[in-house]
C-alpha positions as CSV (number, residue, x, y, z in Angstrom):
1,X,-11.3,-18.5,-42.5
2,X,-13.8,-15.6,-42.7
3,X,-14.6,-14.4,-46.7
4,X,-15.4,-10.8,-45.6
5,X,-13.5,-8.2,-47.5
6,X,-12.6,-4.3,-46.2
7,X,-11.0,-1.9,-49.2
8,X,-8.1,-0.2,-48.4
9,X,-9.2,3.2,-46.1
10,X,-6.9,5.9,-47.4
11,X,-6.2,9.1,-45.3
12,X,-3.9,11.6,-44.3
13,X,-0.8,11.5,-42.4
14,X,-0.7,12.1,-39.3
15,X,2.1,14.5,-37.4
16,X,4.7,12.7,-35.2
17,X,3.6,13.8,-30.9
18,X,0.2,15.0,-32.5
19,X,-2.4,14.7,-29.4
20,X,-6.3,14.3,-30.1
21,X,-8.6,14.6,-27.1
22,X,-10.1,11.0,-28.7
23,X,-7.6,8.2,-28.8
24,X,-8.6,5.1,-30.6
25,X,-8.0,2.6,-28.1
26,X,-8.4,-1.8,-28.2
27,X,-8.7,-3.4,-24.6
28,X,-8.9,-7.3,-24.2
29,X,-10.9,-9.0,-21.3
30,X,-10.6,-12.3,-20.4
31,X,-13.0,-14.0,-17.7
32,X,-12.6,-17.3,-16.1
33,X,-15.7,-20.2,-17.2
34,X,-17.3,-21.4,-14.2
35,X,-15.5,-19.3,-11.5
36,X,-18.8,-18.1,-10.1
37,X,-20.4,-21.2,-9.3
38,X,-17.5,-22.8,-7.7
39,X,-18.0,-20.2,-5.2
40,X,-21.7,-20.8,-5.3
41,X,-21.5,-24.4,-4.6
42,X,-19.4,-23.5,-1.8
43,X,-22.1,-21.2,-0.6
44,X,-19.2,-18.5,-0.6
45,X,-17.5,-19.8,2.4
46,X,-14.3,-19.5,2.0
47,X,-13.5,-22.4,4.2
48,X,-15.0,-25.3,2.2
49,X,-13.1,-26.9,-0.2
50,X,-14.8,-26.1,-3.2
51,X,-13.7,-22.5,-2.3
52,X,-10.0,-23.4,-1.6
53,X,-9.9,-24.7,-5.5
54,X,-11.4,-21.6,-6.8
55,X,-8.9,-19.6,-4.7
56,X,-5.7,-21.2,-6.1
57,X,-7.3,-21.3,-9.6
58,X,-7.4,-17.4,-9.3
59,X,-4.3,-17.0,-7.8
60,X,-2.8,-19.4,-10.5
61,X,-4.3,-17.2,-13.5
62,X,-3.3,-13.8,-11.7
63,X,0.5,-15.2,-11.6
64,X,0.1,-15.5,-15.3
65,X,-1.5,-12.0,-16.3
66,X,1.2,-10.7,-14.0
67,X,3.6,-12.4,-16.2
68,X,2.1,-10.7,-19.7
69,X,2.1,-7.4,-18.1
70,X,4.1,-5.4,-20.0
71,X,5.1,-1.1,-20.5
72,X,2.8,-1.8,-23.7
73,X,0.8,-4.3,-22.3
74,X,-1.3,-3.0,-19.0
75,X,-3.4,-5.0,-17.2
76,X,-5.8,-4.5,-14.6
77,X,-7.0,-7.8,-12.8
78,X,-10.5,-7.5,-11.5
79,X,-11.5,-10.8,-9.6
80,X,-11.8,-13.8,-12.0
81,X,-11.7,-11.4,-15.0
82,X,-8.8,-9.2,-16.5
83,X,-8.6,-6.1,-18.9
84,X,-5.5,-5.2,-21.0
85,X,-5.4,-1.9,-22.9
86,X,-3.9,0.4,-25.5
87,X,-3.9,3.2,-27.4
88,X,-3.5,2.5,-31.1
89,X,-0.9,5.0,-33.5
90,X,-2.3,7.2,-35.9
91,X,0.7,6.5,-38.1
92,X,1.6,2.9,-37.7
93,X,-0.4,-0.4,-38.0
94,X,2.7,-2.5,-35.4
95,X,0.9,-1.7,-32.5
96,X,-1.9,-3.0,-33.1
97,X,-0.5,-6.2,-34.3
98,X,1.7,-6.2,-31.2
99,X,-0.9,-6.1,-28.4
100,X,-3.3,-8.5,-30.6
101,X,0.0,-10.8,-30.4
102,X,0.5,-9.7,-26.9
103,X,-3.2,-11.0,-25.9
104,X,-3.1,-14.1,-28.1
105,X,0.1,-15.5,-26.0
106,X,-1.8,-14.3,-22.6
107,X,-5.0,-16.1,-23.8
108,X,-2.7,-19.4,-24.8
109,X,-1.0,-19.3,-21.4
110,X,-4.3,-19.4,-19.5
111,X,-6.0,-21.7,-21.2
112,X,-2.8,-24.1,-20.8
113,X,-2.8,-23.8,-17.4
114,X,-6.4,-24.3,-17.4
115,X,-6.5,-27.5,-19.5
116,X,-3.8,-28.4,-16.8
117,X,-5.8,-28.4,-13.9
118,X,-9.0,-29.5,-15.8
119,X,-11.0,-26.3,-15.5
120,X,-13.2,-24.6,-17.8
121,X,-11.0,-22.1,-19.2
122,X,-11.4,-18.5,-19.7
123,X,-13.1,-16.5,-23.1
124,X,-10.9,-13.6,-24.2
125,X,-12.8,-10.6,-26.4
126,X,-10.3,-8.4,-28.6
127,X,-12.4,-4.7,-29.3
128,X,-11.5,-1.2,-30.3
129,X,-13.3,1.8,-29.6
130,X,-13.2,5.3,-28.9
131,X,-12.1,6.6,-26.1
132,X,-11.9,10.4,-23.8
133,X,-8.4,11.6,-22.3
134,X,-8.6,11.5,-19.0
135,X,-6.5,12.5,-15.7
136,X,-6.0,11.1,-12.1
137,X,-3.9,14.4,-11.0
138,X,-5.6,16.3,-7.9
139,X,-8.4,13.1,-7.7
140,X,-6.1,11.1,-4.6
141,X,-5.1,13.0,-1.6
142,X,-2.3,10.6,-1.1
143,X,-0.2,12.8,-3.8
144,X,-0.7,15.8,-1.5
145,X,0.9,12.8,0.8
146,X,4.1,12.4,-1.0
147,X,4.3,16.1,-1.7
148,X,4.6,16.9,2.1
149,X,7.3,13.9,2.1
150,X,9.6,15.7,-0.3
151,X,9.1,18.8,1.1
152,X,10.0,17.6,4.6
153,X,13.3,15.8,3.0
154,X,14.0,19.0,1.0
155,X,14.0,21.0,4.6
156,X,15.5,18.4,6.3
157,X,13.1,18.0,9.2
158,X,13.1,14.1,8.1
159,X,15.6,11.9,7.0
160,X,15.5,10.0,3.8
161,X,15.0,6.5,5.5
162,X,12.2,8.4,7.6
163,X,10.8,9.6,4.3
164,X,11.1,5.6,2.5
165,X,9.8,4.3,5.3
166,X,6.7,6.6,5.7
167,X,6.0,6.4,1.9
168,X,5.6,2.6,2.0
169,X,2.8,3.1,4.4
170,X,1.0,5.1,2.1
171,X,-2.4,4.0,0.8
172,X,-4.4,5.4,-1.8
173,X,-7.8,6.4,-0.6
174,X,-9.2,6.8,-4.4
175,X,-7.5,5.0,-7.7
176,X,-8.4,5.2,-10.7
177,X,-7.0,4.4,-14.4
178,X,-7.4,7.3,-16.7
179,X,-7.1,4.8,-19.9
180,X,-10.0,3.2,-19.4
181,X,-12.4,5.6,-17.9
182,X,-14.8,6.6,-21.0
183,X,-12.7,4.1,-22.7
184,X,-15.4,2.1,-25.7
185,X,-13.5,-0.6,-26.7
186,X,-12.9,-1.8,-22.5
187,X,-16.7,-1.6,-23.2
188,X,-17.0,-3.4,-26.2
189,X,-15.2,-6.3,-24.9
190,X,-16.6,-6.4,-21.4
191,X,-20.1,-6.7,-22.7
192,X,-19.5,-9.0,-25.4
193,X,-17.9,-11.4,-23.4
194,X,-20.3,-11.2,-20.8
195,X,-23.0,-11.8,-23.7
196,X,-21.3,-15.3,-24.0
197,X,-23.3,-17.9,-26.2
198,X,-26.9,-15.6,-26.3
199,X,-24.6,-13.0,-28.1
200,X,-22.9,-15.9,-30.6
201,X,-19.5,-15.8,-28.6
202,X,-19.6,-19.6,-27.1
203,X,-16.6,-20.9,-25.4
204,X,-13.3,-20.8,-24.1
205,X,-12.3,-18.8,-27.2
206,X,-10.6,-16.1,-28.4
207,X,-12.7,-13.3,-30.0
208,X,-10.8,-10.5,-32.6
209,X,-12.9,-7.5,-32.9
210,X,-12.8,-7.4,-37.2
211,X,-12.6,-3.5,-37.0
212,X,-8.8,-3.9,-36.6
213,X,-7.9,-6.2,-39.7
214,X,-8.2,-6.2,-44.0
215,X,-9.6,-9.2,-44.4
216,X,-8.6,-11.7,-45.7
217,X,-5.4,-11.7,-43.1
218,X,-4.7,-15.6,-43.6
219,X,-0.8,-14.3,-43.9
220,X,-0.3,-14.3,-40.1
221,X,-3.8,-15.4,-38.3
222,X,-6.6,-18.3,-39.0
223,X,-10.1,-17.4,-38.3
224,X,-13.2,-18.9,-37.9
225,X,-16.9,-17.5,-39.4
226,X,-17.6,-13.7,-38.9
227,X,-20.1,-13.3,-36.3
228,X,-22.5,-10.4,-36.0
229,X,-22.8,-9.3,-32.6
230,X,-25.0,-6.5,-31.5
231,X,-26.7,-5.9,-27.8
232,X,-30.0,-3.9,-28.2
233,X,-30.2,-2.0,-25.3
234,X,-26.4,-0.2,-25.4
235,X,-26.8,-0.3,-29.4
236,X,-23.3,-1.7,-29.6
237,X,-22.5,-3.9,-32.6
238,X,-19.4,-5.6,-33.9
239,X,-18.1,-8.2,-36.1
240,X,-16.0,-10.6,-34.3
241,X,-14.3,-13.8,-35.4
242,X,-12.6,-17.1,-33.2
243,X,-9.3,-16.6,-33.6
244,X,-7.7,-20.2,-34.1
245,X,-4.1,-19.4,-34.1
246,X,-1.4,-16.6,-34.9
247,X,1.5,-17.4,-36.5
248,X,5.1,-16.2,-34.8
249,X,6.8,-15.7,-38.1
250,X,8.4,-12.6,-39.0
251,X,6.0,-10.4,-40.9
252,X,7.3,-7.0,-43.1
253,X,8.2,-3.8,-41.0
254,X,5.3,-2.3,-39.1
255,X,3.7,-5.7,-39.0
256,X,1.0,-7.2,-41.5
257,X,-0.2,-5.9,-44.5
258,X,-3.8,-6.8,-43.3
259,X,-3.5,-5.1,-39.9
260,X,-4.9,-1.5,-39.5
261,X,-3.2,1.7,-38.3
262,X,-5.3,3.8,-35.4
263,X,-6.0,5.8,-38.1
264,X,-8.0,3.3,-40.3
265,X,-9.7,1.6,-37.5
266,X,-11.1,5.4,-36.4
267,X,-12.6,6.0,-40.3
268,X,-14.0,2.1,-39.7
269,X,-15.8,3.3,-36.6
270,X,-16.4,6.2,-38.0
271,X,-17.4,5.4,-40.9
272,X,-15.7,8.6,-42.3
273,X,-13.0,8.4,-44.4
274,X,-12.4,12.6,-43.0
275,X,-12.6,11.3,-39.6
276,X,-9.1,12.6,-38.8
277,X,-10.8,16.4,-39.6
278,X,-13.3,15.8,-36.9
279,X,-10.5,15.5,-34.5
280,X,-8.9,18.1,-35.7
281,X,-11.6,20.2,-35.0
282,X,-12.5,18.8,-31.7
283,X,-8.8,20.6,-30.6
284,X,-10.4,23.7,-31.4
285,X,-12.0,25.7,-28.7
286,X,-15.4,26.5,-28.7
């Protein structure tokens, strides 16, 4: 269990259906070990049978992110590799134990099914960060799409099984995900992951980004050593820590005592206590 203490941040409350044009945001990624050179030993054709493993070893994993997808528990699977995200509340330090719960039983589940099959396993990275509001209205012209649709059932010049059946057929030319455009803990994670065992993140592990906890937290979760992680060029840095295991015992309302509010990880990252009068002022036009 990591030694590393964090005092208390105290700050002001925040106002219930308050919006900042800054959310404080964690995002997960987890990447399969090994998946790319299965495919390179199969010379990327998808016909040998080195390939064919690969393939079902993706498809298994994918059926268990689909499974953890939740309303508070997005995900976005990217080939071998898969992102979960969330805003954090300014008021209330449950969410972030919840989706730091949610990804712990994603990361157990994968690495089961892994150790099943006697692959390598995946590493999981935890982070929070910053991150810019964004919008996908007006981007995809297949809203104009299903605009025309229910304006054509609305004047009856189509029925409402013509209208179903032409929506199904409907493809997105453009997609994005407004959470995690400009989104720096999807950042965070991504690159420290990729860093691996050059950054100090070895393994098929699970690493917590230590901006979201008061350590010690050995109430509720067992770590390992505090690692320093930085990468040079991006000037990112974070303390992360292996998490070993998370208990499933009920803990006080709101979660932990140990886990942080958005509001406390944003004075960590910060590192201003008046953090929450920056974004006030960021509301303001200029």
């Amino acid at each position: 269990m990591t030694s590393s203490k964090r005092a208390p941040v105290a700050g002001p409350i925040v106002g219930k259906g308050v919006a900042f044009p800054f959310q404080i945001s964690v995002a997960c990624w987890v990447d399969l070990l090994g998946y790319g050179q299965m495919i390179s030993r199969a010379k990327f054709n998808p016909l040998d049978e080195e390939a064919k493993t690969a393939l079902r070893r993706l498809r298994r994993v994918h059926e268990v992110v689909a499974k953890h997808s939740a309303r508070y528990f997005p995900t976005l699977v990217m080939n071998d590799g898969a992102v979960s995200y969330r805003d954090l509340s300014f008021r209330s330090r449950s969410v972030t134990h919840d989706f730091i719960s949610r990804a712990w039983s994603l990361f157990e589940e994968i690495s089961e099914v892994e150790k099943q099959d006697g692959l390598p396993g995946a590493r999981m990275v935890l982070a929070s960060g910053f991150r810019m509001r964004g919008r996908r209205a007006g981007l995809d012209a297949s809203s104009d799409h299903l605009r025309s649709i229910l304006q054509r059932v609305n004047d009856k010049s189509i029925s409402v099984e013509q209208a179903i059946r032409e929506a199904s057929r409907v493809r997105p030319r453009f997609d994005i995900i407004p959470q995690l455009q400009a989104n720096f803990a999807f950042t965070k994670a991504y690159v420290a992951e990729s860093s691996g065992s050059k950054g100090g993140l070895p393994g098929a592990n699970f690493y917590l980004d230590l901006s979201l906890l008061r350590l010690p937290a050995a109430e509720w979760i067992d770590l390992g050593p505090a690692v320093s992680w930085n990468h040079k060029t991006l000037a990112l840095s974070a303390s992360f820590a292996m998490v070993k295991s998370i208990s499933k015992s009920t803990h006080p309302a709101g979660g932990p005592n140990s886990v942080l509010s958005g509001l406390e990880v944003a004075q960590y990252l910060a590192g201003d206590k008046n953090v929450l009068e920056a974004l006030c002022a960021a509301q303001k036009p200029t």
